[in-house]
N, C-alpha and C positions, 0 to 999 in steps of 0.2 A: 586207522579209518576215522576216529571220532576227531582227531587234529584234520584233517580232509572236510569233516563234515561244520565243525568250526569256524573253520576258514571259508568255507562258502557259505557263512550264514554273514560273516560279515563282510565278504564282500558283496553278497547279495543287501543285504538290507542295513549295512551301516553298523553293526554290533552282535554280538551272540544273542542266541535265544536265552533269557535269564532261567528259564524254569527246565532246559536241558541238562537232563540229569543222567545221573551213568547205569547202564539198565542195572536193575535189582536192586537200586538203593530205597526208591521212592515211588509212590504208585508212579503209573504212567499217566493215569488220569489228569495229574494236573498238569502236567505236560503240553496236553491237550485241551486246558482249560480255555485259553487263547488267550489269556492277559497275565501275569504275574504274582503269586498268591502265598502267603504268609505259610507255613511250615504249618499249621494247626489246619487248615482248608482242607475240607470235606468234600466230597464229589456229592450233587447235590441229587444224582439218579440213586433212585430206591429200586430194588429188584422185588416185587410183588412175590416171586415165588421164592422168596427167601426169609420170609415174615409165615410163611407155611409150615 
């Protein structure tokens, strides 16, 4: 499935997504970041009820 999903990112947009990553390796966060981000990249939301 993830060769499936590969392949339809480049032939949708000309290349793979760089920051798709294989579940469980790496947060998903960055993922999601929208742009391309150094292995050290923090998610930059804070959860208020986790500082409790």
């Amino acid at each position: 499935m993830r060769e499936r999903i590969l392949d339809r990112d480049f032939a949708w947009a000309g290349n793979i997504n760089p920051m798709l990553a294989r579940h469980g390796e790496v947060s998903a966060a960055a993922q999601f970041s929208g742009r391309e981000v150094d292995d050290d990249w923090q998610c930059p939301f804070a959860d208020v009820r986790a500082a409790r």
